[in-house]
ZAMARGU-4260 file (C-alpha; in steps of 0.2 Angstrom, whole numbers, plus 5000, padded with zeros to 4 digits):
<rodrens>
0) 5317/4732/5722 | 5301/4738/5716 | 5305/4756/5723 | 5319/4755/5710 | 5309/4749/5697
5) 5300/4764/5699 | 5311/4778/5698 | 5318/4769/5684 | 5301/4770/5675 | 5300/4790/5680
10) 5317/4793/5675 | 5312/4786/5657 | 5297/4793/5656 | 5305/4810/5661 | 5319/4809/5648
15) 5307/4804/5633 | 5297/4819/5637 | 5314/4830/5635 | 5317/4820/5620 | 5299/4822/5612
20) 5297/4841/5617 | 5311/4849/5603 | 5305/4837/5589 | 5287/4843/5592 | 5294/4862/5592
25) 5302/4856/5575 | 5289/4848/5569 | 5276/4861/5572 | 5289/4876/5564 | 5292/4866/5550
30) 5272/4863/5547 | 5269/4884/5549 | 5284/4885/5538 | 5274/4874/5524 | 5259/4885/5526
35) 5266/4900/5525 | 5277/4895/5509 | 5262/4889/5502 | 5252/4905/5505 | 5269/4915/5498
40) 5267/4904/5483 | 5251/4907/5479 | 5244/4925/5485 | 5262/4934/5488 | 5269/4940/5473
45) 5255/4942/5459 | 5243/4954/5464 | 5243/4969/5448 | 5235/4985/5443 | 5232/4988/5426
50) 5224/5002/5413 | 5219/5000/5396 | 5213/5010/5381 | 5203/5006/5364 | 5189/5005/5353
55) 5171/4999/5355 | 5157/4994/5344 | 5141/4987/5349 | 5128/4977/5337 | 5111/4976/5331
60) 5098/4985/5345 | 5083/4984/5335 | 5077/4981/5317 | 5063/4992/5311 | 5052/4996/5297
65) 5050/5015/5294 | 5032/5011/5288 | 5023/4998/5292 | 5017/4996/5272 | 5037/4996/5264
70) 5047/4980/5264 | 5063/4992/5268 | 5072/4991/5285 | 5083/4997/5296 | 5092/4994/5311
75) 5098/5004/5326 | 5118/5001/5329 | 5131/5012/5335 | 5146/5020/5328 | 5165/5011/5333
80) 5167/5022/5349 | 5181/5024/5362 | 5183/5013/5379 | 5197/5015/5394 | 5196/5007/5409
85) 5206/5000/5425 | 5208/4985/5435 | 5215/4974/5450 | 5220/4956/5448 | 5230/4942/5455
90) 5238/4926/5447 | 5234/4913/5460 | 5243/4899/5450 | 5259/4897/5435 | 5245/4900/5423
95) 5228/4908/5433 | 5221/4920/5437 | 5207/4933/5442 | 5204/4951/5438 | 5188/4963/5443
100) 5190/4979/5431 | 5179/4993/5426 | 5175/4999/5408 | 5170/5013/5401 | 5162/5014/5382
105) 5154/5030/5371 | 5147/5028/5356 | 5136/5039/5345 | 5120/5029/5340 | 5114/5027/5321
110) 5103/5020/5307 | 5107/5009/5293 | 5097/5002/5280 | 5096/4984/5281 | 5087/4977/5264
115) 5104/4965/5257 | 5106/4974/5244 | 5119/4990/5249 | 5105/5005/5250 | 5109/5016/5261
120) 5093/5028/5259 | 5086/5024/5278 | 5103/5030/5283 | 5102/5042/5297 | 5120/5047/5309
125) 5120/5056/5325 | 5102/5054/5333 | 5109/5050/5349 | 5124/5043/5361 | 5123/5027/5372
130) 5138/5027/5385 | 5140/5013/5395 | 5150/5008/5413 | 5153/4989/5413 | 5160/4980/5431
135) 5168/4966/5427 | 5174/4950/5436 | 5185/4934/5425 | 5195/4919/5426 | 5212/4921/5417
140) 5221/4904/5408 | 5240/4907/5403 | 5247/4896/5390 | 5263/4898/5397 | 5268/4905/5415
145) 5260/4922/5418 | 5279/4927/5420 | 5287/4922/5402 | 5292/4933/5392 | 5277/4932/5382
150) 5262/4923/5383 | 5244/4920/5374 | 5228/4918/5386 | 5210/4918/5390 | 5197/4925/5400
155) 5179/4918/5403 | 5165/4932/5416 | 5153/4940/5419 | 5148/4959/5418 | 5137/4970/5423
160) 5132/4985/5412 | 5124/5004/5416 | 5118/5009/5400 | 5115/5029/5399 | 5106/5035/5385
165) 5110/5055/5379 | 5097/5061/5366 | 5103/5073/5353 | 5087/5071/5343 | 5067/5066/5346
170) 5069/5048/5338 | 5075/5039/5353 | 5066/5041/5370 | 5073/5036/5388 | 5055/5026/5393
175) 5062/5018/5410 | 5075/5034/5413 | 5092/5038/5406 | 5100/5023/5413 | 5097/5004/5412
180) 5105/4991/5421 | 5108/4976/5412 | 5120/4957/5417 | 5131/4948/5403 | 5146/4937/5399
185) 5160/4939/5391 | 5176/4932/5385 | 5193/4937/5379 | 5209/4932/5368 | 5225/4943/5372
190) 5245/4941/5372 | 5254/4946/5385 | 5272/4953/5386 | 5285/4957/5399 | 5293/4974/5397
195) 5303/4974/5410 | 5303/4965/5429 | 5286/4975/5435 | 5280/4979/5419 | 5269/4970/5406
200) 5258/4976/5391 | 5242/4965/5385 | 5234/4967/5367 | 5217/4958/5369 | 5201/4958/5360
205) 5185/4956/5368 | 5168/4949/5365 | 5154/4952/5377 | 5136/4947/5375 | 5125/4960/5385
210) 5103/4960/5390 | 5099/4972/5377 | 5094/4992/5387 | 5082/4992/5371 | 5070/4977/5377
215) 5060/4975/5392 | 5046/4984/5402 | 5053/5004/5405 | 5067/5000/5391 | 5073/5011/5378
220) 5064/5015/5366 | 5066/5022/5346 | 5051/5030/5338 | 5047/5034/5322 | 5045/5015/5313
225) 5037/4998/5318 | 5050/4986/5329 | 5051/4970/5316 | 5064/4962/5329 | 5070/4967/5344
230) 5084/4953/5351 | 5084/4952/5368 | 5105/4954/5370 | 5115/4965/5359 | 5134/4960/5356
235) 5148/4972/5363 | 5166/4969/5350 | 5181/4980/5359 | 5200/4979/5356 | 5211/4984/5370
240) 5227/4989/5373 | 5234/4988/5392 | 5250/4991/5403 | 5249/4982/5420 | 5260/4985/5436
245) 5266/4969/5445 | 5270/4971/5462 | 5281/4954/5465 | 5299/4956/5471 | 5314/4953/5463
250) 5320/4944/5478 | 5306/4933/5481 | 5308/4915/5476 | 5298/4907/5460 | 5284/4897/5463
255) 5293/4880/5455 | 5307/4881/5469 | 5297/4885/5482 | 5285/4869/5477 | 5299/4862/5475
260) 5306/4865/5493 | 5290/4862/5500 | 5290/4844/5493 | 5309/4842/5499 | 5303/4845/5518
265) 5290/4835/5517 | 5302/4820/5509 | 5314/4826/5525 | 5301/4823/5537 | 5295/4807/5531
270) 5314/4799/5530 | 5316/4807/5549 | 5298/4797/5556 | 5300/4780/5563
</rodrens>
């Protein structure tokens, strides 16, 4: 009796394990499935290159007095220059993303009165150049899904700056060398549009604030009048117009039904448990 008791125990024990073996496979294909849709939704299909082209124009460098005995004044500005640049990004979410990109600005430097009253007699154009090679990294918010048809958006980041200084006259002198390294923030305001599955152009104007190449120990520096203020970051204004290259697939599923399928497996598996 207690010799079939036994085998009846084994028998039970050996058919539960049978049992229990497929719905573990199941259970442990249908979790890798989840990961690997939910990777899919958020790294597969959003990764893009773009380009862009525009103009640039920085602010106020410094503001001098020619003699230290006049009441006149005049700051040292730049001209509205040329900017291209180029960059990777990825939308992680419906309406996220990041972007690293590189800029490059040239703009020819200048003097202009600044009394308030509309003289121009401290005017001088052309006594020098100050390129600049920005690396920048930011946080993008859609209004709508990065993929409508159009969309407004933000960015909010940080930069760093290589500002290299070409004399064309003996007014401005390179102290510290012809380059200066200098670490910002910036911000942006665009719309974006969809051309065509893969294709999408941005308009977007920019708005950086920069550590100004003019101040600190081995700075820049402009001769030829007494430095009345000399701001320690110098505003950057650049409008931009870009053409981006998305590299999702027509094929691949939208980020709503694949939640959505991820959320229906999970509902499936929770009606199927004990």
């Amino acid at each position: 009796m207690m010799k079939r008791k036994l085998y009846v125990a084994v028998g039970l024990a050996c058919a539960q394990l049978v049992a229990s073996a497929p719905a573990e496979a199941q259970r442990k294909h249908e979790d890798d499935d989840v990961v690997r849709q939910m990777l899919w939704a958020l790294l597969g299909p959003d990764w893009n290159l773009f380009g862009n082209v525009g103009i640039a124009q920085n602010g106020r460098f410094l503001l001098q007095r020619p003699d230290a005995s006049l009441l006149t004044q005049r700051s040292l500005r730049s001209n509205t220059g040329f900017a291209i640049g180029a960059g990777v990004g990825v939308d992680i979410l419906l309406r996220t993303g990041w972007r690293l990109s590189y800029n490059f600005n040239s703009n020819d430097l200048e003097f202009r009165t600044d009394n308030g009253d509309g003289s121009d007699e401290l005017d001088i154009d052309d006594i020098g150049r100050i390129r600049s090679h920005t690396v920048a990294l930011e946080v993008m918010r859609y209004m709508f899904p990065s993929t409508a048809i159009f969309t407004p958006y933000a960015t909010v980041g940080a930069l760093g700056t290589w500002w290299k200084l070409d004399q064309e006259s003996d007014v401005l002198v390179p102290a510290g060398g012809s380059t200066q390294f200098r670490l910002g923030a910036l911000t942006s305001f665009g719309l974006q549009g969809r051309v065509a599955h893969h294709w999408r152009v941005r308009l977007e104007g920019t708005f950086s604030t920069i550590r100004n190449p003019f101040t600190g120990n081995e700075s820049f520096r402009a001769l030829g009048g007494v430095v009345v203020d000399e701001p320690t970051h110098v505003g950057k204004r650049e409008l931009r117009l870009s053409g981006l290259y998305s590299f999702g697939k027509p094929d691949r599923p939208s980020r709503e039904r694949v939640r959505e399928e991820i959320r229906e497996r999970e509902r499936d598996r929770g009606r199927r448990r004990p």
